[in-house]
N, C-alpha and C positions, 0 to 999 in steps of 0.2 A: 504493500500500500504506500510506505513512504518513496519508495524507490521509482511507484507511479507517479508519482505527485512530484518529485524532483525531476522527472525529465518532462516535464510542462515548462522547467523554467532553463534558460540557457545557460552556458557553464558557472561555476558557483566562482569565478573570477567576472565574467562579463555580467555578471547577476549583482554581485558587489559594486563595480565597475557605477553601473549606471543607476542603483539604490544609493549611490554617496553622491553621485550626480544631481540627482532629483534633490536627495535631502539635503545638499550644501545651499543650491541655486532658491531652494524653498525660501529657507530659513533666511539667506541673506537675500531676498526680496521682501521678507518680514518684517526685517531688523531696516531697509529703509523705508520703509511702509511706515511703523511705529515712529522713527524719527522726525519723519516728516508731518504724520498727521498729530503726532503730541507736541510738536512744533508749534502749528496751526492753533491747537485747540487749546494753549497754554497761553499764548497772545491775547486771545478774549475773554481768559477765566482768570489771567491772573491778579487785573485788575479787580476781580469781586472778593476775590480770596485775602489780596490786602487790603481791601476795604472795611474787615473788621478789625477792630482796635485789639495792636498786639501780636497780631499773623506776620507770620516773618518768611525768612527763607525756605525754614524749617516745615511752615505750612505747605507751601509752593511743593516741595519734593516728597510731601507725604502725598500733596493732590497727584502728583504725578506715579505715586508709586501705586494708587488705586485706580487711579483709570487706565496706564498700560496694562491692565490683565485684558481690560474690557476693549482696548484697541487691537490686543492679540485675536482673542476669541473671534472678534467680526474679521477679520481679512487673514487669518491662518487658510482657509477656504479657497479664496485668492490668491494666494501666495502659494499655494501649492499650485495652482491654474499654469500661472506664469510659470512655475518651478519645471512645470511639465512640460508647455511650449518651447522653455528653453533647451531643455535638456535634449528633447526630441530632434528641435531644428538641429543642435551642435550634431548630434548621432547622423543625421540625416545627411548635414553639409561636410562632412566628413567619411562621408559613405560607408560607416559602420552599421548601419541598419541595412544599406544594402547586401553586406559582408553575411549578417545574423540571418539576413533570409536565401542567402546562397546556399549556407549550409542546411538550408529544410527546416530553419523556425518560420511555424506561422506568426503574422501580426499579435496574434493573443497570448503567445508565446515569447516574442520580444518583449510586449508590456507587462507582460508578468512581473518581475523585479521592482515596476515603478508602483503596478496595482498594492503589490504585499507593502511595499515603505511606503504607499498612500495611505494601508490599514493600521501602519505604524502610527502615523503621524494621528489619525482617528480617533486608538486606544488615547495618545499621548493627551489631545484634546479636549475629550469628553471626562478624562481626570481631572487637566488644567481646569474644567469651567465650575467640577463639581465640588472642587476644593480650593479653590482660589478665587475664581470672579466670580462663582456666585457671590462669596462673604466680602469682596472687594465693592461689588454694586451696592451691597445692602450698606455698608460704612458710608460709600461716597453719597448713597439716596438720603441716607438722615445726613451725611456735616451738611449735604444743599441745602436741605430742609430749613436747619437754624441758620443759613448763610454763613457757613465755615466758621461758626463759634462753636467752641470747644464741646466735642461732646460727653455725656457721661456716660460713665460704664454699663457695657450692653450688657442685660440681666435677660436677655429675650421679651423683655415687655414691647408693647405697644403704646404709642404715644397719637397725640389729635385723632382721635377718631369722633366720628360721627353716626349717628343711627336716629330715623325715624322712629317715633312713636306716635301713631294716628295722625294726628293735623302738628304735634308738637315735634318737637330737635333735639333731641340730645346728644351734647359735646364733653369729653370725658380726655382730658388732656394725658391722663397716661393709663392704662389699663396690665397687670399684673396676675400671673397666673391662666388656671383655664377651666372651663365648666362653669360648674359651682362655687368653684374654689376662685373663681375669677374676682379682683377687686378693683374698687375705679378709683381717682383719684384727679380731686380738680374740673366736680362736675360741673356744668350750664346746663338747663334745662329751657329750652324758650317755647314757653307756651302760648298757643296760638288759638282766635276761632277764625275760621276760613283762612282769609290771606293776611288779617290783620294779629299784630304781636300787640300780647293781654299782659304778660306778665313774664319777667326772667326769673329764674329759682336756681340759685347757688349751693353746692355743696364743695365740704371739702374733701369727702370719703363716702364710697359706698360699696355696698356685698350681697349678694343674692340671699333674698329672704322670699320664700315663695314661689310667685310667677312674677314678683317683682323685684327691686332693688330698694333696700333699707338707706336711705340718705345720711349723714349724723354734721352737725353744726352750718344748717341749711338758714337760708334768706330768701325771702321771696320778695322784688322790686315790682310794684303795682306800674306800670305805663299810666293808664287814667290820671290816677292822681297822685305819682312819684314819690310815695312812701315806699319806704322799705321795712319789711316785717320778719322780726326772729322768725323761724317756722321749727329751729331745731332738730331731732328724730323725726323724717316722713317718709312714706316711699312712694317711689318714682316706677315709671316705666314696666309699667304691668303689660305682661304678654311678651316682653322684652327678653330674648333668649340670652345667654352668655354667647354662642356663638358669633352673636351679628355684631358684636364690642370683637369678641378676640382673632373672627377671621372675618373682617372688615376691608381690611388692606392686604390679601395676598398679591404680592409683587412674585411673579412667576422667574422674571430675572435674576432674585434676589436671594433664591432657595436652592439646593442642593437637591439632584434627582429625587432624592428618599423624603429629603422635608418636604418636596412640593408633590410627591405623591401621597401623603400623610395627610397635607393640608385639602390635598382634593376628594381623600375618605372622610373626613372630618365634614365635608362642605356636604358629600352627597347623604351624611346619616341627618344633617340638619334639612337637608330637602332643597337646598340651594344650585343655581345652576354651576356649572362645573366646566362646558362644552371648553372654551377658550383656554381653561387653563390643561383642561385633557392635550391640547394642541400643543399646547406649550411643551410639555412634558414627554411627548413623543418627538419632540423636536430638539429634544435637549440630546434625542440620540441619530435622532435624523442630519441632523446642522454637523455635529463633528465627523460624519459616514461619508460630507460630501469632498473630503478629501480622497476618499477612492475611487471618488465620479471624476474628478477631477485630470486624472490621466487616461480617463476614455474619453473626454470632449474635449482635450487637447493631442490625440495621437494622430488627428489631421496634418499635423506638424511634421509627423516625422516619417513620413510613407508616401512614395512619390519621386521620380526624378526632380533633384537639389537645383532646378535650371534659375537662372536671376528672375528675378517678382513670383517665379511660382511658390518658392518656398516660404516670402511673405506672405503672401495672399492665403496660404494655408496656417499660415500663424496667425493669423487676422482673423479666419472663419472660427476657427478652434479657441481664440477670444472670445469672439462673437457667443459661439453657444455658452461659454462659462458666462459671460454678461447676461444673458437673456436666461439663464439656470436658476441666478442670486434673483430674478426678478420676478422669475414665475416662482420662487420661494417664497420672497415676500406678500408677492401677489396670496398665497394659495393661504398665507397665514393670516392674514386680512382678512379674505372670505369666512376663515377657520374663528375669529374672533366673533365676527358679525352672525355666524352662524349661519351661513349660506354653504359651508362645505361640513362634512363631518370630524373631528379630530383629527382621526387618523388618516382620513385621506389628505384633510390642510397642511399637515407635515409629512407625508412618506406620494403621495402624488406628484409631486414635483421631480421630488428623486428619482421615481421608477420612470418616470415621464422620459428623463434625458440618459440615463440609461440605458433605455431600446432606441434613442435616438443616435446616444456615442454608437453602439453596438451597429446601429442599422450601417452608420456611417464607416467604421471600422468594419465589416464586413466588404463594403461597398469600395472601397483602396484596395483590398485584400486583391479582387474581381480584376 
């Protein structure tokens, strides 16, 4: 079985050969990818970052050191694209690809080496996002939030949320724990009849007592006639679940495969919809897989007499379909939000889509 499976791929020097090829040319497309575009986006954030009193240098190279995961993640995809054009045309203009298929490899047998270090770079990927930029977005999503004032220690709580109760608002500046055991902290309450505001009700702590929430050292400010009234021990927000306080804000970006599939059982046992973030979550494994689409929609590049403009014009097409790949991705994840496609087809459609299309077209060179 393994002995089948290695003569699929061309010699374990020409296989090395052109796996260190693909994976040098990747990477250093990456590395000025990232330079350039933290360049850019360091220009127009870094004026907000010292604009709070006291941010120094030291803030500046913290913002930088959480948003490069997140520059990595988006164009690692890309950077394999390019990785692959290149490597391919070098093979090509050098008549080494001619050489591999003289000796009786077929095309899916040359690309073999790039398809396996495509899987490489995949694995490497889908670890980078689960364990680094997810918890890089979720830091940079709250320092935005206070506008780069110092944050305090992450204890996994939640902070500003919001939740409806019938015609009234209730605002609950940090929320702790989960279920039952969930506790608010820094309530507002605005209570309303129709569109007009009757009265705001302050608290400075609350805890699930029933089917509602027990308030302690409460105010109620009248609008009509702008007294303000001790009210003390009351409760609020009857009918009010714990879950619509503590999974209010799931950022699907912001979560780790396991926490954001946790977060989407959690949502379907409260009855909540789910569809967008199912998309998410299957794309968390879709998005880093398109590294090994990647050297089938650029192997136009390297198959074909090397003659002058023909070997651009084939670097150009095999751009082309990676450009128009990231777009029917983002396109299908849109639909997938909106709810016009199903999850799993918003994230793995696009893939299979250009897949039988690399394939049609690498068979069609092949011919």
């Amino acid at each position: 079985m393994i002995h089948t499976i290695t003569d699929f791929f061309p010699s374990r020097t020409a296989s090395l050969y052109m796996a260190q090829m693909f994976l040098v040319r990747t990477f250093a497309f990456l590395l000025g990818l990232v330079l350039i575009l933290q360049t850019l986006d360091l220009l127009s954030e870094s004026g907000r970052i010292l604009a709070y009193p006291g941010n120094g240098e030291a803030e500046v190279w913290r913002y930088v050191g959480l948003r490069v995961p997140q520059i990595i993640s988006t164009f690692l995809p890309f950077s394999a694209l390019l990785g692959t054009i290149i490597t391919l045309s070098t093979l090509n203009q050098n008549s080494e690809v001619i050489a591999m298929k003289a000796s009786g490899l077929s095309a899916h047998q040359v690309l073999a080496p790039l398809l396996l270090a495509g899987l490489g770079v995949a694995i490497v990927s889908f670890a980078f996002n689960d364990r680094i930029v997810s918890r890089a977005s979720a830091t940079l999503n709250a320092w935005k939030a206070v506008e780069y004032a110092p944050l305090a220690p992450d204890r996994g709580d939640r902070s500003n949320v919001w939740v409806r109760e019938g015609q009234h608002l209730i605002h609950a500046q940090q929320i702790s724990g989960r279920g039952d055991a969930a506790r608010l902290t820094g309530i507002t309450v605005y209570e309303r009849e129709g569109a007009a505001l009757v009265s705001v009700l302050r608290a400075k702590t609350g805890a699930r007592e029933g089917d509602g929430w027990r308030v302690q050292g409460a105010d109620r400010f009248d609008v009509a006639s702008g007294k303000l009234t001790p009210v003390g021990t009351t409760i609020i927000g009857r009918g009010v679940r714990p879950d619509q306080f503590t999974l209010s804000n799931v950022d699907a970006d912001s979560m780790s495969f396991g926490e954001l599939s946790t977060a989407i059982s959690d949502l379907n046992a409260a009855g909540r919809p789910t569809k967008a973030l199912e998309g998410a979550l299957w794309h968390k494994l879709s998005g880093p897989l398109s590294a090994v689409l990647m050297p089938l929609l650029g192997a136009i590049a390297g198959f074909g007499i090397a003659r002058s403009g023909k070997l651009f014009i084939r670097a150009v097409i095999g751009m082309g379909l990676g450009f128009l790949y990231f777009v029917a991705d983002n396109f299908a994840l849109a639909m997938g939000n909106l709810g016009a496609y199903p999850p799993f087809l918003a994230a793995w459609a696009p893939f299979l889509l250009f897949a039988m299309i690399g394939e049609a077209v690498l068979l069609k060179t092949e011919e």
